[in-house]
Each structure stands twice: as C-alpha cells, then as structure tokens.
C-alpha positions in Angstrom: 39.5 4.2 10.5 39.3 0.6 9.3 37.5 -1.7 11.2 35.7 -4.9 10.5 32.2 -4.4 9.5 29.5 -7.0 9.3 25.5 -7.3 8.6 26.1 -10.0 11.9 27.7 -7.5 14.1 25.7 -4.6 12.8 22.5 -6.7 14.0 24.2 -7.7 17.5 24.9 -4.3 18.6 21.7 -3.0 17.3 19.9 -6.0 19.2 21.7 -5.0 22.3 19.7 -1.8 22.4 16.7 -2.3 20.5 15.8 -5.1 23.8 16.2 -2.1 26.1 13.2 0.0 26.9 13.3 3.9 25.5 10.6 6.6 27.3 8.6 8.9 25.3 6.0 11.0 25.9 3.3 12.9 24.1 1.0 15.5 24.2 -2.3 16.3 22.0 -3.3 19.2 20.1 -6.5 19.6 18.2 -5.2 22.5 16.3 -1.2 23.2 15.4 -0.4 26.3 17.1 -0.7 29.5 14.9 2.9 30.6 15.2 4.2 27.3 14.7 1.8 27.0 11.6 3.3 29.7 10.3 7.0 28.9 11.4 6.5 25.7 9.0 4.5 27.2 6.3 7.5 29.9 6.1 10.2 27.6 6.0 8.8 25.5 3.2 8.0 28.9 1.5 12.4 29.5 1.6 13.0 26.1 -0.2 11.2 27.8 -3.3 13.8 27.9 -6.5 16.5 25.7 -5.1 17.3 22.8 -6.6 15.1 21.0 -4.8 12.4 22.4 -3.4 9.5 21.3 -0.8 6.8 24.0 -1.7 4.5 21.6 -2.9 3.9 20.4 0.7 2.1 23.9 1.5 -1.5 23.3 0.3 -1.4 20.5 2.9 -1.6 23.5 4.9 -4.7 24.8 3.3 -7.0 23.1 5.8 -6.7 22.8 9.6 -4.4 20.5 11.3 -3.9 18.7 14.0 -0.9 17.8 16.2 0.8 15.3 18.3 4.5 16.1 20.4 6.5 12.7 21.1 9.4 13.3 23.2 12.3 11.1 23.9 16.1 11.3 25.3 17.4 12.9 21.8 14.0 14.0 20.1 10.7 16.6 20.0 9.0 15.2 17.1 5.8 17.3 16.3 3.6 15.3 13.7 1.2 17.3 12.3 -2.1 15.2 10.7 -5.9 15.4 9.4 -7.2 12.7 10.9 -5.8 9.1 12.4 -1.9 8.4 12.8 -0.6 5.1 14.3 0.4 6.4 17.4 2.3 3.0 18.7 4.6 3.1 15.4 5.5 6.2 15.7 6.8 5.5 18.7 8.7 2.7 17.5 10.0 4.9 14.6 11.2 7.3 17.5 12.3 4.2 19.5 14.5 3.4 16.2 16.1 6.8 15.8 17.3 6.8 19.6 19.4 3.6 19.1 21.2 5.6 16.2 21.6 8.1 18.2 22.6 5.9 20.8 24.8 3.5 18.7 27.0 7.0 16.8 26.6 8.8 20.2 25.0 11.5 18.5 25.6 14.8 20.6 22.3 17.0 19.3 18.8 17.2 20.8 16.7 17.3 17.3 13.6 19.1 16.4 11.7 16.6 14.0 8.5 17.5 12.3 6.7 15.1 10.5 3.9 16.4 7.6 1.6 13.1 7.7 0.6 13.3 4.1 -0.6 10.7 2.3 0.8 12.0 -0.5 2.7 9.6 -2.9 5.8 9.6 -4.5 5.3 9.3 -8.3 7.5 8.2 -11.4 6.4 10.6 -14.1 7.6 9.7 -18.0 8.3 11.7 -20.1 10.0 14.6 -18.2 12.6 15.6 -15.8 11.8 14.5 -12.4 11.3 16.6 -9.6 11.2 17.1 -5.7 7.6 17.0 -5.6 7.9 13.7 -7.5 10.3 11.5 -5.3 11.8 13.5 -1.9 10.7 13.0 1.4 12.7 14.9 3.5 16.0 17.4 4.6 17.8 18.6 7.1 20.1 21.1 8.0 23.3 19.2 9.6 24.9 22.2 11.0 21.5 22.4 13.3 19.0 20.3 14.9 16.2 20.3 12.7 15.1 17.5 10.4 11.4 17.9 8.1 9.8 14.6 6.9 6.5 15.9 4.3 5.2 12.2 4.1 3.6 9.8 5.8 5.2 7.1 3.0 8.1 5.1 4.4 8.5 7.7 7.2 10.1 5.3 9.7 13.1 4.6 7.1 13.1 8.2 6.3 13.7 9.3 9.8 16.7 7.2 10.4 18.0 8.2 7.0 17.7 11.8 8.3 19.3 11.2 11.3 22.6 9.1 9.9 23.4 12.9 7.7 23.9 14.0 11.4 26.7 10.9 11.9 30.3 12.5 10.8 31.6 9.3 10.2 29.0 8.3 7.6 28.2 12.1 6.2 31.0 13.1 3.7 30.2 16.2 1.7 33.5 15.9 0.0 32.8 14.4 -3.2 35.3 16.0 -5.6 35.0 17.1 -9.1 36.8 14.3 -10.4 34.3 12.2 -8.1 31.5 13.8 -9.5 32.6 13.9 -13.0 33.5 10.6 -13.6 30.2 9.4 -11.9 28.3 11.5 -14.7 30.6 9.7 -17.6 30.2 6.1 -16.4 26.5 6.6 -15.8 25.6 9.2 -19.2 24.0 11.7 -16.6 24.0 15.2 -17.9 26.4 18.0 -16.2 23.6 19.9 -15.5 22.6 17.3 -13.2 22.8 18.0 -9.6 24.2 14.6 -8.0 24.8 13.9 -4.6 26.5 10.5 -4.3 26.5 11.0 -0.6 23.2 10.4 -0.5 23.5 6.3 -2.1 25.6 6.1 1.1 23.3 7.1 3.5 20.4 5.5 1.8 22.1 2.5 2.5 23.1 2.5 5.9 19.0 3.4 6.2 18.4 0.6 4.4 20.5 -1.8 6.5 19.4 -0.3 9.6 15.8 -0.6 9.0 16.1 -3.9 7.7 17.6 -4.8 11.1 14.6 -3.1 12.3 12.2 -4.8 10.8 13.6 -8.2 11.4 13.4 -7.2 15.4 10.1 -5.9 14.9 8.4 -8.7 12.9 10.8 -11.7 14.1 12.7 -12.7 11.3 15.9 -13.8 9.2 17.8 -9.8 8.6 19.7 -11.8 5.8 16.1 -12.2 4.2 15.1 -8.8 4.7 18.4 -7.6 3.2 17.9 -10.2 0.2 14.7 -9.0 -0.3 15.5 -5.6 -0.2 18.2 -5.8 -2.5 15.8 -7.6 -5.1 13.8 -4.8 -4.8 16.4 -2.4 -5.4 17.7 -4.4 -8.3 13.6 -4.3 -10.1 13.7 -0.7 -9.5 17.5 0.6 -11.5 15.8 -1.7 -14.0 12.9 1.2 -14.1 15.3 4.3 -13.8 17.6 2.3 -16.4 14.9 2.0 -18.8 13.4 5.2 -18.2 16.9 6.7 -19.2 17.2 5.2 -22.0 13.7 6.8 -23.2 15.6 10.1 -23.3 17.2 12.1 -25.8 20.6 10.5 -26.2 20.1 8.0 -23.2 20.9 10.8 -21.0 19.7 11.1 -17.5 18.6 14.2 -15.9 16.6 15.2 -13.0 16.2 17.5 -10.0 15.3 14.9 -7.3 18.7 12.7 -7.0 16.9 9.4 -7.5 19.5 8.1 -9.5 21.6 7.9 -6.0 18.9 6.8 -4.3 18.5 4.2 -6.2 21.1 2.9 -9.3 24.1 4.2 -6.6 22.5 2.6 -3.7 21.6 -0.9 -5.3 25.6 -1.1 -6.3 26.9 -0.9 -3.1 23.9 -3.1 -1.5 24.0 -5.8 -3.9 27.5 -7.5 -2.4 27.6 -6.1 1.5 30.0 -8.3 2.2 32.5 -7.4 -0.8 31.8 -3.4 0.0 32.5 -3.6 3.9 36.2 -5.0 2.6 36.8 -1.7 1.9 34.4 0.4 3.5 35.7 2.6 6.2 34.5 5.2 9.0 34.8 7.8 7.5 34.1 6.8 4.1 36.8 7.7 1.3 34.8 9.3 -2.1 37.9 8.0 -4.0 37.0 4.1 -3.2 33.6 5.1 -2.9 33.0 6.3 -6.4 35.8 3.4 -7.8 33.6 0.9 -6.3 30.4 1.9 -7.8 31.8 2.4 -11.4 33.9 -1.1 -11.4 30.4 -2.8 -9.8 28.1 -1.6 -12.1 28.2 -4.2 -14.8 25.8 -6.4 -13.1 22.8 -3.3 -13.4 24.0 -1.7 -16.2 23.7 -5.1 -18.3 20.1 -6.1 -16.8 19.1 -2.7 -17.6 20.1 -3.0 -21.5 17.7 -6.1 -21.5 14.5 -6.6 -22.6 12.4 -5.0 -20.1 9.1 -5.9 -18.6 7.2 -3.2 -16.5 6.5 -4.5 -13.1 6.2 -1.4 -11.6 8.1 1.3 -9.5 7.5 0.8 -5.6 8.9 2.7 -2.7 8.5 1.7 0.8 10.0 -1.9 0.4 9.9 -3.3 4.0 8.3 -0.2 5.6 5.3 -0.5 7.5 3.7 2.8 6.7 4.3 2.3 2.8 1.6 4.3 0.7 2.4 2.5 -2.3 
C-alpha cells in the first residue's frame, strides 16, 4: 500500500504517544534463577556453527549474575548484569518499544532478555569479520522471543528487534536476482551471506530512535537525522576502504555489516527521495533498484583518499560503549 510517508509525520504520530504515560514494573534478583541460567546458556550453545553465531556471549556466564524483570503492556524484559544498570533508561528503552508496538499494533506479548555486557563491538583488519565482532542481537519472528548480548546501543537495538516483528516492514523475500545483483554492484563475494532486509530495518531503527532521542533530549529530529546520516556516511568510508584492502577488492564477512551499514546509509542519505517510493510492504525489486542507482554518492567518496577517523557504533545512543 502506498501512502505518504514523512520524517514530519513519522515524529507527530510518534509524539502523540511518546507524551502518554506507559506502566512498568520490576522485580530484583540477586542471582538469575538456575533453570533460567541454564535456559539461556543452552540457547546460545544452539547458535554454535550457523552463520552467525552468539556463543561468544557464554563466558559472560562464567561468573554469577544478577537480574532485573521489567514488565510492561507488550513486554517481560529480564536483564541480566554484574553490577550497576541504569534502571530509569531501561525503562525508557521499554517505554520506546511499547509505542512501536503501539504505533504497528503489534499482536505478540515478547520475552526480551537483555545480556548487559560491556563488551564492544570491534572492526578487526585483516580478516573476515564475524558475529562476535559486530552483532548485537536476534530473534525468532515466528515467536516471541528477542536476545540483546550487549549493553552497547541497546535501546536502538531493542526497537530494531522489535520492527523484524512488523509484517509491513519485515520482507524475507529478497530474490536471487535481488541478491545477485546486490553482490555485482557492490564486488561482495557469493559466498557472502547478505541480508538486505536488514539495511531496511536498520533504518526504520535509526529513524525511530532519532525521533526518540529528539523527545528525550529536546531537540531538532532533522538534526539528529543529519547527524546520523553523517555518521553513517564516515563509517561506509571505513567498510569501503577496508574492502578495498582485500584480495581483489572483494568483500566478505559473516556478520552482515555491509547492510548495516553501506545498504543503510543509501537509503538514509535522501529520506525524502526514498519515501517517493517506499511502500508498506516494501517491494525488494525498488528496494534493491534504489540502492544500486544511489550508490554513486558512497561508492565515489570511498575511492578517495582516505583518512582514518575511526569506526563508531552507537551514534546517538545513550548507552554507547564506544
């Protein structure tokens, strides 16, 4: 369906909401019960030799934890720490996921754990990059469950989570063709796993939590967004560069960052020119057009000289490690 999007309206509707009050309650463990210890520690164990894998978040299990349940409307979100978590933004985090339930009248109670690691996400040279290196978090959309394995960027993380549970924004059907043509334009290997689905839903996150932030924090979403997509820009110079150190200038990895990130920054850099032909559901078609006839803009400032300023996650997220 075809509708008329806008950052304006986007940031009206989630006003609306954000300026009603959401109830959540919580209760305090000093230890994370045993069988729910070893419900988590099992289900990390399971994502061992798939593509991408979460099995380095099990020595955080090594010592004792603790635990905190928050409960809303839509969400049980166990957090499970070592120490100190900042309790109030958690529960604006949680307050933040209820209005996207809210707003795509989600019809699923979730089960949200949260692994409060401090542990950082990390641009390695040199060699292929890995789960352990960049993701955060899955789900499972034909369930309830969503696992976060960082503290990092966790508030952005959650509502990214959330949105794969949105059928008109989740779209798992990427074709061949889609796929293929993505790997041509881009010189990214056919061994590559690539989820393009994932730039889309990275950038609704982004949008959303930029609308967030500007509630939270008082100011201009068009400067948020303008910042973010600077930031976005900095960082496809990185990945950009960082292919071209590889044999044949071809890109490979088992994380997806090049969605994440190149994908993304196309369709963030000119909202207002994507949401001409953006629709609910998306079409891969369009999609994939868009991001290969848009690309000159990164695919040129990547080729120049570069100057490393550093990779950073977390743009615009209070809980940034980095």
């Amino acid at each position: 369906m075809k509708k008329k999007i806008s950052l304006s309206s986007l940031y009206k509707n989630t006003k609306e909401k954000y300026d009603k009050s959401y109830s959540i309650n919580m209760i305090k463990y000093d230890l994370v019960p045993q069988s729910l210890n070893e419900s988590l520690i099992n289900e990390f164990k399971e994502t061992d030799g798939k593509t991408i894998s979460y099995n380095f978040i099990l020595k955080y299990f090594n010592t004792p934890n603790k635990m905190i349940i928050f409960k809303s409307k839509n969400i049980t979100l166990r957090v499970i720490y070592k120490r100190n978590i900042d309790i109030d933004f958690i529960k604006e985090s949680l307050k933040r996921c209820e209005i996207i339930i809210d707003i795509y009248n989600i019809k699923k109670h979730f089960e949200m754990y949260l692994i409060y690691s401090n542990m950082k996400k990390t641009l390695p040279k040199k060699r292929i990059l890995e789960s352990k290196h960049i993701n955060s978090a899955y789900t499972y959309i034909n369930k309830d469950d969503i696992f976060i394995i960082r503290k990092e960027e966790h508030e952005k993380v959650m509502i990214h989570e959330i949105l794969h549970h949105v059928k008109n924004i989740q779209n798992d059907n990427w074709t061949n063709k889609n796929i293929a043509d993505l790997k041509k334009h881009f010189n990214i290997s056919n061994d590559c796993y690539l989820i393009p689905n994932e730039a889309v839903i990275e950038l609704w996150a982004i949008i959303y939590n930029s609308i967030f932030v500007s509630l939270y924090k008082k100011m201009s979403v068009n400067k948020i967004i303008k910042e973010e997509i600077e930031h976005s820009v900095k960082n496809s110079k990185t990945i950009l560069h960082l292919q071209s150190t590889y044999k044949d200038g071809i890109w490979n990895e088992k994380s997806n960052l090049y969605c994440y990130i190149v994908f993304k920054t196309i369709l963030l850099y000119n909202l207002n020119k994507l949401f001409k032909i953006y629709t609910f559901p998306y079409d891969t078609n369009i999609i994939t057009k868009y991001i290969i006839n848009n690309s000159g803009f990164i695919i040129k400032s990547g080729l120049k000289k570069y100057k490393n300023t550093g990779f950073t996650f977390g743009y615009n997220t209070k809980s940034s490690s980095v």
